[in-house]
N, C-alpha and C positions, 0 to 999 in steps of 0.2 A: 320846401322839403328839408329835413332834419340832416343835417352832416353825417353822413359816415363814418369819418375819420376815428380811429380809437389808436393809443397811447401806450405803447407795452412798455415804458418806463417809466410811468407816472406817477404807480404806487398804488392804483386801482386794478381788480381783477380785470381782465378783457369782459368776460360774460357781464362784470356789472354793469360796464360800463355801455354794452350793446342793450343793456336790458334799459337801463339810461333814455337811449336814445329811440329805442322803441314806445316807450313808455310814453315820451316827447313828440312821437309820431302821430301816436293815437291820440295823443291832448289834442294834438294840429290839425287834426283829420283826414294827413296822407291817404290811408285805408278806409276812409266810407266809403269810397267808390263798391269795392270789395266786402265791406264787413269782417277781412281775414286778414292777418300779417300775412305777408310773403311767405311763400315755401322757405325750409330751412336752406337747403341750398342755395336758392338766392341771398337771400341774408350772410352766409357767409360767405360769398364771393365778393357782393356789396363790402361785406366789414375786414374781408382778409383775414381769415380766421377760419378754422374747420368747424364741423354740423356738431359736435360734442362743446364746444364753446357755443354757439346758438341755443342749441335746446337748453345749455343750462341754464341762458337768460330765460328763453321762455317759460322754464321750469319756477324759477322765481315769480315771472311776472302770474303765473297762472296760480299761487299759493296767494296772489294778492288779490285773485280771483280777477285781473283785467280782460283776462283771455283764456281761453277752455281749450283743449285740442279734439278735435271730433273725429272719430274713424275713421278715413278715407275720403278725408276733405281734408283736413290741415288744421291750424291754429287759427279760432274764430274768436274774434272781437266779442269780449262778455258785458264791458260795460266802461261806457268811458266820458261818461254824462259826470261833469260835476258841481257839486251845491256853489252858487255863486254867495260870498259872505260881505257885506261893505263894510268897511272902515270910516264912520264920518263921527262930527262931533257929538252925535250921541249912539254907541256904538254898543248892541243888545244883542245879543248869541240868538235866543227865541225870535225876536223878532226880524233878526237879519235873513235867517231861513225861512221865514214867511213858510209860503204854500208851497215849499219846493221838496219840502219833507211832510212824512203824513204824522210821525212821532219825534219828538225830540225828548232825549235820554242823559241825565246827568248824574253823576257817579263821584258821593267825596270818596276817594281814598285812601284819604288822611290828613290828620289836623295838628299842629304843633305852636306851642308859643316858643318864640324866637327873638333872636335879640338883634336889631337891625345893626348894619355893617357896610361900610364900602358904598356899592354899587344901588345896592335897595336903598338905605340910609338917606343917599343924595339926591332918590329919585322921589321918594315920600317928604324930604324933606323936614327930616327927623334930627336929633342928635344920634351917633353913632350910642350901642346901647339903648337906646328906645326897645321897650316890648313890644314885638307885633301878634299877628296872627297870621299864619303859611296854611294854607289852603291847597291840598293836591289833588284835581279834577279830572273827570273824561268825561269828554261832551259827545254825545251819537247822533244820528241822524237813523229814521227806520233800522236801529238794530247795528248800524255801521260807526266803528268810532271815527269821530273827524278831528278830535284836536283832543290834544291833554295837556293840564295848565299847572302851571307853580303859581301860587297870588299870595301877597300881603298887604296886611294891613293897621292900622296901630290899636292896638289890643286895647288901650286909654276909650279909644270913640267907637270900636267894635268890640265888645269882647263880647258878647255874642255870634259871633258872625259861623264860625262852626257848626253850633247846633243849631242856627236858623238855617244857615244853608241847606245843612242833612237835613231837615223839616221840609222847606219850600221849596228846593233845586232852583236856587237864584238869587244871585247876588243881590241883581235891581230890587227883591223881596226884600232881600235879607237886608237892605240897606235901608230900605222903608222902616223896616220895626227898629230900625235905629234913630229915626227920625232925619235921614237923609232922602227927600223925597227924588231929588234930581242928582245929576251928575251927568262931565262934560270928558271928553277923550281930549287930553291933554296934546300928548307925541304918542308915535307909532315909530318903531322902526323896525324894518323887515331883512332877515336874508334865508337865504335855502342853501341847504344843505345835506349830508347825507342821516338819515336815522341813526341813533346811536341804538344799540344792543334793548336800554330800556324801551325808549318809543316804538320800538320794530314789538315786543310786547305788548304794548299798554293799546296801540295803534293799529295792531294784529297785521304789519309791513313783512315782507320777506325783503331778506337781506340786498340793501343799494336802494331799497325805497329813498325817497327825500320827501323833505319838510321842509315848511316854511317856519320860521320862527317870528314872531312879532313878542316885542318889548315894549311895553303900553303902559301911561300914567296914564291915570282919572285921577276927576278933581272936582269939589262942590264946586257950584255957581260962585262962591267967597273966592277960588284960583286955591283953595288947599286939598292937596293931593289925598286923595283918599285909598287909594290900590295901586298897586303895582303889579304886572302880570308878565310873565316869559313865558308865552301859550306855542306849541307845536302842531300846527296841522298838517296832515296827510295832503301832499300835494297832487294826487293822482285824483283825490276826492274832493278839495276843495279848488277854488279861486278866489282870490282877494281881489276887491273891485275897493278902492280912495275915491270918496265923495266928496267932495268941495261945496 
């Protein structure tokens, strides 16, 4: 079972932070028994809090569509199944969702040449200054967004990569007509956290949603880095499974 415990100095609302932990319930499957969250009075006895701090979480979590409230039954469990994604050394968005999805939906947003710096720079393995290309994505699954991405890449061995992507919806494509037929997932590193203002749009979250974020190299067969990506999924929606 999920802790109860909430924080009134922590700097997080009470409601989000019960919405938090409901959200963590239903991942866990406290509530199959039921298909329902607890009565709201229960819930705020559990969390120490009044029913107007309850319902505002569940007011959130039900804009996230996790749970419906139904006439004189209570707050019913709407959906809390979600797409499993692997992370292995060759790591394909289409293909990681296999048959778990019936449509899979890709969306450039927007395209930019940029000048690598910093943190991109070192992971591409670039001189700082290097042209890349920034690629800004939302990936769906039947109709639902599961992750939206930042990527670059070096404009020099891509500079199509833009208008092949908006053509094909796919990097692995987009990277063929460049004459990279393969590619290998370098590092991964993961943390969660809360959505920011943009993701809670682009992700369609109500407010105290969280994300996972993954910071991922690719790299040809040769070990030269070809992308870089800081991608954000929906943690309600997805799960990351590491393949070895």
């Amino acid at each position: 079972m999920v802790a109860k415990v909430v924080e009134r100095q922590m700097g997080v609302a009470l409601w989000r932070q019960i919405a938090d932990r409901i959200r963590l319930a239903i991942s866990n499957g406290d509530y199959d028994a039921t298909g329902m969250v607890p009565p709201e009075t229960a819930l705020a006895a559990e969390f120490g809090v009044n029913r107007h701090t309850v319902r505002s979480a569940l007011a959130a979590l039900a804009e996230e569509g996790l749970v419906r409230a139904v006439q004189g039954r209570g707050t019913m469990i709407e959906r809390k199944d979600r797409v499993s994604y692997p992370i292995s050394r060759r790591t394909r968005f289409s293909q990681g969702l296999g048959r778990q999805v019936k449509e899979i939906g890709t969306e450039l947003r927007g395209h930019r040449q940029v000048s690598a710096s910093g943190e991109i720079a070192a992971a591409l393995g670039v001189p700082p200054g290097t042209p890349l290309i920034e690629l800004s994505t939302v990936s769906s699954g039947d109709g639902r967004p599961l992750s939206t991405a930042v990527s670059y890449y070096p404009a020099e061995r891509f500079a199509r990569m833009a208008e092949e992507y908006g053509r094909l919806g796919s990097v692995t494509k987009a990277f063929v007509v460049h004459g990279l037929d393969d590619y290998v997932r370098v590092s991964t590193e993961i943390v969660a956290r809360h959505a920011d203002a943009e993701e809670l749009s682009l992700l369609k979250l109500s407010p105290g949603a969280i994300v996972m974020e993954t910071q991922s190299i690719n790299a040809d067969l040769g070990g030269r880095p070809v992308e870089y990506s800081r991608t954000r999924f929906a943690a309600d929606r997805m799960k990351l499974r590491i393949e070895t």
